[in-house]
N, C-alpha and C positions, 0 to 999 in steps of 0.2 A: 504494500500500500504506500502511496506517495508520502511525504512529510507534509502538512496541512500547511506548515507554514510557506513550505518552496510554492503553493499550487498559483498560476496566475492566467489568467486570459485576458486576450485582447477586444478591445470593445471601440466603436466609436463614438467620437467628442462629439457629436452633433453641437452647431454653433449656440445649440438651448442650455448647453452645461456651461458656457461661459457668463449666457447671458444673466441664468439664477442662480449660479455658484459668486461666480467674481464681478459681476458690473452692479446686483442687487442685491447681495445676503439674504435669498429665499431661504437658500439650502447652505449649510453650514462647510459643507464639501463636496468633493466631486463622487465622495463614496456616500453619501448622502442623497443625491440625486441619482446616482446609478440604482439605488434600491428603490427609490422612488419610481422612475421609468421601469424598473423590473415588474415591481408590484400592479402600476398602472398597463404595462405592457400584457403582463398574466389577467388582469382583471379584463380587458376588453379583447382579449385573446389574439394578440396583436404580435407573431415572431417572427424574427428576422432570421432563416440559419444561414443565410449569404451574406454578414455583414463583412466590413472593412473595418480597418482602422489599427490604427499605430501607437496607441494608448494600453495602459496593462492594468485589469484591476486586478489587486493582491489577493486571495482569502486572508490573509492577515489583518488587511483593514475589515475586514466582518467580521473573523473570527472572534473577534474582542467585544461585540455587544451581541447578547443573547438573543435581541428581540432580531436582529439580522440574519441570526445560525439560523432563526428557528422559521421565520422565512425563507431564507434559502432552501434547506430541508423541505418545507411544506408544500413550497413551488415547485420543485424538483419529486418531488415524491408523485402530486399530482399531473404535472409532467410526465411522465413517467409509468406511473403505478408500480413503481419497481420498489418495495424495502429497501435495498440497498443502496436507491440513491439517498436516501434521510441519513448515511453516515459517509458518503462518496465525497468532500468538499471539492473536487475536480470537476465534476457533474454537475455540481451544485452551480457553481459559477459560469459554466459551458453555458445551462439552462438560463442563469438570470441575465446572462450576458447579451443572450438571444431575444429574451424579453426584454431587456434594457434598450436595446435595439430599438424594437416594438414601440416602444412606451416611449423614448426620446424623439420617433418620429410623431406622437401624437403630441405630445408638451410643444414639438416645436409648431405644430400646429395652431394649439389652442394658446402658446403664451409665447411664440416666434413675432411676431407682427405688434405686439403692445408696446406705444409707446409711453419710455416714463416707465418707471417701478409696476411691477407684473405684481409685487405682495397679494394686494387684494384680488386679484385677477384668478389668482394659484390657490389662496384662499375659500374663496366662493366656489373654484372647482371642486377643490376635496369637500366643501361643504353637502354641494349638492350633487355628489357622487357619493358619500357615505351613508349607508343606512344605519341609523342608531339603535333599531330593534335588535341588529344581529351582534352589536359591540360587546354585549358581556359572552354570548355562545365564543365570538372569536376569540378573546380574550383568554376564556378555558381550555379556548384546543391548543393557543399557540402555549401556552405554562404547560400543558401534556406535551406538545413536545418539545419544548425544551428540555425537560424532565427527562425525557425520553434520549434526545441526540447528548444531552451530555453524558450518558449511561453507555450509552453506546459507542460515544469517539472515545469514552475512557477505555472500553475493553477494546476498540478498533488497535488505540494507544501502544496498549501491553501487550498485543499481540508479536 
């Protein structure tokens, strides 16, 4: 099995990671926004497996905050339907990378053309794209699995 922390794939910058990372502080980082267009790319079922690009995302930058693993794992698992991508972080990132894809060419859609600070624009999107009846179910599956993939990359670990 790979070392988690070597794994990295290439993804591309779409001109929208500059615009909400560096020219407006949407997103706090460019690994911030790549989970974002993941997420958004998985949700409106939106993948790119032909993409380009000269950029590298780390699993190291993920591997470090849980609510990330456990997305990654969950998108990749239903991706998939395979168990063994939910402890694969090689896979994990192949998948969100493809949906980052996805998901970046929708952002550049919906928040590419706004002039002036896109905040409120990004905003109102997630607002009126998330459903609030389903926030506590999700909330309990994504703590199953984290519970779960950390259980599991420890014995992938010691293997």
């Amino acid at each position: 099995m790979t070392n988690a922390t070597e794994v990295r794939e290439t993804y591309e910058k779409k001109p929208v990671y500059e615009q909400l990372v560096d020219e407006h502080d949407v997103f706090g980082s460019y690994v911030d926004f790549f989970m974002f267009a993941a997420s958004l790319g998985f949700a409106r079922d939106e993948k790119e497996t032909d993409y380009g690009g000269d950029n590298e995302m780390l699993w190291m930058h993920l591997g470090n905050k849980d609510l990330y693993r456990a997305t990654a794992a969950a998108i990749a698992y239903q991706d998939t339907d395979d168990p063994e991508a939910l402890v694969d972080p090689s896979r994990q990132l192949e998948i969100l990378a493809q949906y980052a894809a996805g998901g970046a060419e929708i952002a550049q859609e919906e928040f590419g053309d706004i002039k002036g600070d896109p905040t409120d624009t990004v905003l109102n999107f997630i607002q009126s794209n998330h459903d609030p009846n389903t926030q506590e179910e999700q909330d309990s599956v994504l703590q199953e699995i984290i519970s779960s993939f950390d259980e599991e990359m420890l014995d992938a670990e010691s293997s």
